[in-house]
C-alpha positions in Angstrom: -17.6 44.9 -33.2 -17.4 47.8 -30.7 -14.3 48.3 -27.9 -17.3 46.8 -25.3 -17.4 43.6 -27.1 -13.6 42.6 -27.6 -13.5 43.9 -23.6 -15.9 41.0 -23.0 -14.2 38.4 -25.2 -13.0 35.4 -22.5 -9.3 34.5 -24.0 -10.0 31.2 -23.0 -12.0 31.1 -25.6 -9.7 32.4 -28.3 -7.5 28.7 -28.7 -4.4 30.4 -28.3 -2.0 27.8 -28.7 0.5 28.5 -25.6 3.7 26.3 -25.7 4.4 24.3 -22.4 7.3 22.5 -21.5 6.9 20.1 -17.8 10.4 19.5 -16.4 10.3 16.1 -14.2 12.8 13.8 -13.3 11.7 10.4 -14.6 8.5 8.4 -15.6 7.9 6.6 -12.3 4.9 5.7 -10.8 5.5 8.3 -8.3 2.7 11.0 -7.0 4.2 14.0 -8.8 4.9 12.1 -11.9 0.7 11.1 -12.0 -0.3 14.5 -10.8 2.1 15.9 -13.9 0.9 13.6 -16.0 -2.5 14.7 -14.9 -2.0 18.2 -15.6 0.2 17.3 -19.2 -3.1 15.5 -20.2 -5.2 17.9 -19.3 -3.9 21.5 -20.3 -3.6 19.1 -23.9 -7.3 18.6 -23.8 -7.4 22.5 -23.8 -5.8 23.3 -26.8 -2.4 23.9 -25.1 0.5 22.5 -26.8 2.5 20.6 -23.8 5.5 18.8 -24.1 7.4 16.8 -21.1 11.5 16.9 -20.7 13.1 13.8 -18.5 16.4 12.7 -17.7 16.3 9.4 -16.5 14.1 6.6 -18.8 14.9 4.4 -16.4 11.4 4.4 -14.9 9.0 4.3 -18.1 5.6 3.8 -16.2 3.8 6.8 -17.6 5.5 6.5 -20.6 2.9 4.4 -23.1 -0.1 6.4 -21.2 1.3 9.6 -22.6 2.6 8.5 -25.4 -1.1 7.6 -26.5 -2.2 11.3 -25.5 -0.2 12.2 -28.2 2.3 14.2 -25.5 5.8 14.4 -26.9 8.5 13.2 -24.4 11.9 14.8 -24.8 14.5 12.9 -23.4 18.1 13.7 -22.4 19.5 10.8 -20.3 22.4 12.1 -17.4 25.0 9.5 -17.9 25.5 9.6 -13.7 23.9 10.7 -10.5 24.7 14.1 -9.2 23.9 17.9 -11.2 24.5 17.4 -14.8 26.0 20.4 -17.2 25.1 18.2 -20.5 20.7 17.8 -18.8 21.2 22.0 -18.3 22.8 23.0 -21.4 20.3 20.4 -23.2 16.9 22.0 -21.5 18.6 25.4 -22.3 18.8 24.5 -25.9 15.3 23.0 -26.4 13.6 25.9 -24.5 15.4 28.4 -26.7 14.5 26.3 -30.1 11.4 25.3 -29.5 10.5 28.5 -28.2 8.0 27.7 -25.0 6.3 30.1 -22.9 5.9 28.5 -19.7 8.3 25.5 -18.4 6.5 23.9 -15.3 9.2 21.7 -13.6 8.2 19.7 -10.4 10.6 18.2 -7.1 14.2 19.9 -6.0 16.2 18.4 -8.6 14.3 19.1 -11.9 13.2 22.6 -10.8 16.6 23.6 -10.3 17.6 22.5 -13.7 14.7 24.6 -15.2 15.5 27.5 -13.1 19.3 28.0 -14.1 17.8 27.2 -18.1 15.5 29.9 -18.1 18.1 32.5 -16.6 17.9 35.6 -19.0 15.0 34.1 -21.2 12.5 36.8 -20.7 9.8 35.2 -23.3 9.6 32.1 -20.8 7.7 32.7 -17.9 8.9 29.9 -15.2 6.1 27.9 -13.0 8.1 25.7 -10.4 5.9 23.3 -8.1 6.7 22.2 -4.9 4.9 19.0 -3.0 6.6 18.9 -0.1 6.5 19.9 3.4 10.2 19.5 4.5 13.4 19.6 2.8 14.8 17.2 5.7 16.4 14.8 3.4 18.2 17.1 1.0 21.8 17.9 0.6 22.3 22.0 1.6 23.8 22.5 -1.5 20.5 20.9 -3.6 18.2 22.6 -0.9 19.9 26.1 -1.5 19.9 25.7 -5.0 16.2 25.2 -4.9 15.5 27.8 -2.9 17.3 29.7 -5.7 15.0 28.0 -7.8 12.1 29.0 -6.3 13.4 33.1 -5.8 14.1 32.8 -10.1 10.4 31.3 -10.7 7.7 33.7 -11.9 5.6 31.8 -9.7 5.7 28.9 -7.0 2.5 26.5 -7.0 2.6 24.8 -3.4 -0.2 21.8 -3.1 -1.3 22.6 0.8 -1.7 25.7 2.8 0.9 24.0 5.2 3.3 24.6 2.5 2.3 28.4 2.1 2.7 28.8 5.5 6.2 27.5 5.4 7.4 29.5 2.4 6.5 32.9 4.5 10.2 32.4 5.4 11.6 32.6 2.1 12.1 36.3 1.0 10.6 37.3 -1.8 8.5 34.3 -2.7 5.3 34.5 -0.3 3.8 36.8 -2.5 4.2 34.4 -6.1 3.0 31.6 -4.1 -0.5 29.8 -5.4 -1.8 26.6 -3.8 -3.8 24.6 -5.9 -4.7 21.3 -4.2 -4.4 18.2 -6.5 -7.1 17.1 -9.6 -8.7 14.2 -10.2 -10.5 13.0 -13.0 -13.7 12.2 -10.6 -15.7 10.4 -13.5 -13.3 7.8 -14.1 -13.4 6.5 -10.1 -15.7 4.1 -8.5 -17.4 4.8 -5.5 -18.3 1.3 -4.0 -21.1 1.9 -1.4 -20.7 -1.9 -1.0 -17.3 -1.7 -0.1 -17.8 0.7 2.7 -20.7 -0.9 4.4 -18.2 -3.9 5.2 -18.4 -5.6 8.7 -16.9 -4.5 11.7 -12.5 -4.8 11.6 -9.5 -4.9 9.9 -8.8 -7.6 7.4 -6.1 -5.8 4.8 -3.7 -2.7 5.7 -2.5 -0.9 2.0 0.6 1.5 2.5 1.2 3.0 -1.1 4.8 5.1 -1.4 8.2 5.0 -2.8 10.4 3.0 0.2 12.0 6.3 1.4 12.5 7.9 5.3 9.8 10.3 4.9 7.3 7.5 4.3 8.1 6.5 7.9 8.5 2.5 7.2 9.9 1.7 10.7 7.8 3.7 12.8 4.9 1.8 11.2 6.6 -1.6 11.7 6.6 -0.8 15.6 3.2 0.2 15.1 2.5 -3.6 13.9 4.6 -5.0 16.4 2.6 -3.5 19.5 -1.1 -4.1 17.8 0.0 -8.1 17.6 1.5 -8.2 20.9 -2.0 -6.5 22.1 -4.5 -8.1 19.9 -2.6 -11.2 19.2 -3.5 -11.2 15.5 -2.3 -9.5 12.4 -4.3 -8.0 9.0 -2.7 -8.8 5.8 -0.2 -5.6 4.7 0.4 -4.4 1.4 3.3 -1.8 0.7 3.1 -1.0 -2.7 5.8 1.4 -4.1 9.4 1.6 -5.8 12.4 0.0 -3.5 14.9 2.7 -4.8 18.0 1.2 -6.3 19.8 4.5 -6.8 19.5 5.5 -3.2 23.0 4.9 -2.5 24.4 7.1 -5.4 21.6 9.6 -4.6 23.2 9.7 -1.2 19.7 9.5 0.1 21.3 8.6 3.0 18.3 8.1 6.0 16.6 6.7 3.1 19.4 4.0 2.9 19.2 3.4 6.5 15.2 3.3 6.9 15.3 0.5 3.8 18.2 -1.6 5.7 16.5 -0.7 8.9 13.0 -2.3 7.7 14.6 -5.2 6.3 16.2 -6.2 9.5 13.1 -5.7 11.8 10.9 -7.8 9.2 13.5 -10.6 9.2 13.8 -10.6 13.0 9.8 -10.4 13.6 8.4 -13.3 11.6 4.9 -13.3 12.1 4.9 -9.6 10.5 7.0 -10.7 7.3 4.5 -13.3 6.9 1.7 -11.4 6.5 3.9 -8.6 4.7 3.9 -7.9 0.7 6.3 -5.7 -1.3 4.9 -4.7 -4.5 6.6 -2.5 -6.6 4.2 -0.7 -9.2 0.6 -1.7 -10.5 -1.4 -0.8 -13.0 -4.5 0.0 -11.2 -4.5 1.2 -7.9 -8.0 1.5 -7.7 -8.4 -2.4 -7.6 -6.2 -2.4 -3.7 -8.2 0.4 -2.7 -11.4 -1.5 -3.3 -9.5 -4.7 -1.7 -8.6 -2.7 1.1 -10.0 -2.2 4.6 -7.8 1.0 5.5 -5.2 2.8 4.0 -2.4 4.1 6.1 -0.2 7.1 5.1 2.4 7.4 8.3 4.6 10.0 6.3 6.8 12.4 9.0 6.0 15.1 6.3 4.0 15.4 2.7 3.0 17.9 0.7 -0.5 16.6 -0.7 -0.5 13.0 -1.5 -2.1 11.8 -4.4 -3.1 8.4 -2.5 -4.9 10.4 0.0 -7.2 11.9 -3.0 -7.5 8.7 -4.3 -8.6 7.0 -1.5 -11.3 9.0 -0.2 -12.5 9.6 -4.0 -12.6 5.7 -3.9 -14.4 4.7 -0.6 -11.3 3.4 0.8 -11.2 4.4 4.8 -7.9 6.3 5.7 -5.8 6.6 8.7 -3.2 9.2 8.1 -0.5 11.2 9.7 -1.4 14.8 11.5 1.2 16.5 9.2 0.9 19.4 6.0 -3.1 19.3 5.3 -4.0 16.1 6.8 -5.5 17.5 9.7 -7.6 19.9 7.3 -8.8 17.5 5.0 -9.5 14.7 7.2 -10.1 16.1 11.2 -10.2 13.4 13.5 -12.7 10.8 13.0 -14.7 13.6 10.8 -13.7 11.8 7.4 -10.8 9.3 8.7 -8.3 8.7 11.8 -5.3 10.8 12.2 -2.1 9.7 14.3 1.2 11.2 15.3 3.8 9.7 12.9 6.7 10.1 15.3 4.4 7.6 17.8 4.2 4.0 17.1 1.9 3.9 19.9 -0.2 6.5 18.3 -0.4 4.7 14.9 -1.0 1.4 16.7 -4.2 3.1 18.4 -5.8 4.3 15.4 -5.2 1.2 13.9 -7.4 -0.6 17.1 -10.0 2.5 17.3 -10.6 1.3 13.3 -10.5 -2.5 14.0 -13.1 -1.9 16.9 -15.3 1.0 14.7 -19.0 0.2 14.2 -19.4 -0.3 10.5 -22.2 2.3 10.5 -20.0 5.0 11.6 -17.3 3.5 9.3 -20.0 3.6 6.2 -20.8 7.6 7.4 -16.8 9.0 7.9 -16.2 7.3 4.2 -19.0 9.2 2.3 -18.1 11.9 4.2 -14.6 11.8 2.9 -15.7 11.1 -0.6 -18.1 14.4 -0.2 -15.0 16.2 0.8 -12.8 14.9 -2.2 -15.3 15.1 -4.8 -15.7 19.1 -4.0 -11.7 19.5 -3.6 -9.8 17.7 -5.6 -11.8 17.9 -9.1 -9.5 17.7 -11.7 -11.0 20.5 -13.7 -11.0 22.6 -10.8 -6.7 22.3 -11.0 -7.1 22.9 -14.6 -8.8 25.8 -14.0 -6.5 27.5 -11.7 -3.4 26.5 -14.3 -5.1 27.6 -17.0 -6.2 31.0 -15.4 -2.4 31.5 -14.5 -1.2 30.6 -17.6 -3.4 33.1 -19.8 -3.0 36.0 -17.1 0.4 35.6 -18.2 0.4 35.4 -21.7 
């Protein structure tokens, strides 16, 4: 074989087996646990030899799913809340005896860790992912120390152009800076036609997110409150999503608050906690999409939210926030409603302008959404950009 054909030899072709190590915080049923499981599952299917690293098993959702991928799941449990010298000299020691290549960590907490691991190991290139729009709720010491994080990464993969934007104002990392919008394994959702050529109004509100302040819980509540004072009626609402018992040691503090905060307005306002469901976790989200009439997603600030893929990959009609790439993705009344988050009055009215929406229109903006999703958030298309990454650094 001549020097022309080895030139034209595609390495992704070649099976090199490139070790991979993803740094996460716990198993949860979070968005940047499934869009890491995702990515563990799929770099797998392409003969890349991927490993995960957690230190809290407290939160096993993902565990039996990838357990049966055959993903190995090192754990090294931190006895108490707070930064842990026994999880950083324990990720030090596997990365240097198992020998990986890349370590992909996701969120503030396990990206730090990863970072200050990988100090001085030149044979592991570091891949640190960020999925959020604002660091609002973080101590300064945890915030710095990410942002220390992210200057020690060999690259930083940033899930909206929002978020690109905002890292311009961090020295020396605008350059390393890759978004790559989240994957979806398209084949595997239903797209109900049926469900989108529903009659006119709103029957059943779905809000799916960890109880936390950027999720906006109260805001939404007020929403609620003016729409029944208005319309004298309320839809059934679902909140699916973890009620975080560690926020206190966390010292999640306007977490804390929002949670006590939402408790007190749903006990003082009745006729909202009756038609109010917590859920915690479920095993198929799909099936509340489908049961749905609207998802709402009233975050102050998100990176890209796995729901929102989900959703308009699924039919389900969503109103959503005008913050990160919401705007982009959705545009007003183009493939969903958008509302200002910090406006009760503003969610309230989207909520109304969907109640009163002529189902044809309705039936149009969700196929134009799933259109949208199905030619953006492609799972292989993620893969793709990862896996291009990866080998360009091997």
């Amino acid at each position: 074989m001549g020097p022309t054909c080895i030139a034209s030899i595609n390495l992704k072709n070649l099976k090199i087996k490139v070790k991979i190590l993803i740094v996460i915080d716990t198993l949860a049923s979070g968005g940047a646990q499934k869009l890491k499981l995702q990515l563990a599952k799929g770099l797998l299917s392409r003969n890349f030899d991927v490993e995960i690293f957690i230190y809290d098993s407290n939160y096993p959702f993902y565990e039996k799913e990838l357990k049966k991928a055959g993903i190995k799941i090192n754990v090294f449990e931190r006895k108490s809340s707070g930064f842990s010298f026994d999880v950083l000299r324990n990720l030090r020691n596997l990365i240097l005896s198992s020998q990986y290549e890349f370590v992909i960590s996701s969120l503030h907490a396990p990206s730090i860790y990863a970072a200050l691991a990988t100090i001085g190991l030149s044979k592991t290139k570091l891949i640190v992912c960020e999925e959020s729009s604002s660091n609002a709720t973080i101590p300064r010491l945890k915030k710095y120390l990410f942002y220390l994080s992210t200057l020690l990464a060999d690259y930083l993969i940033v899930n909206s152009f929002n978020e690109k934007k905002l890292v311009k104002k961090l020295p020396g990392r605008f350059n390393k800076t890759k978004v790559i919008w989240n994957g979806l394994d398209i084949k595997s959702i239903k797209f109900s036609v049926k469900k989108i050529e529903k009659s006119a109004g709103i029957k059943k509100i779905l809000v799916v997110g960890r109880v936390a302040y950027p999720k906006n819980g109260l805001n939404f509540l007020k929403a609620l409150s003016l729409f029944e004072s208005r319309n004298k009626w309320l839809p059934e609402i679902t909140w699916i999503g973890r009620r975080d018992e560690d926020l206190r040691s966390s010292k999640d503090f306007l977490s804390i608050n929002m949670q006590n905060e939402m408790d007190s307005f749903l006990n003082e306002n009745k006729s909202i906690k009756n038609k109010w469901n917590w859920i915690e976790s479920v095993d198929n989200i799909y099936d509340y999409y489908e049961d749905t009439d609207a998802l709402i997603i009233p975050s102050i600030y998100e990176g890209l939210p796995m729901v929102l893929c989900e959703a308009m990959l699924s039919g389900c009609f969503v109103i959503a926030s005008s913050v990160c790439d919401h705007p982009l993705i959705i545009g007003d009344n183009l493939r969903g409603l958008l509302c200002d988050p910090l406006s009760p009055e503003s969610i309230c009215r989207s909520i109304e302008k969907l109640n009163n929406m002529d189902p044809k229109l309705k039936s149009i903006i969700s196929k134009r959404a799933r259109e949208f999703a199905v030619k953006n958030f492609d799972l292989n298309e993620m893969l793709n950009k990862y896996e291009d990454l990866i080998i360009q650094n091997k």
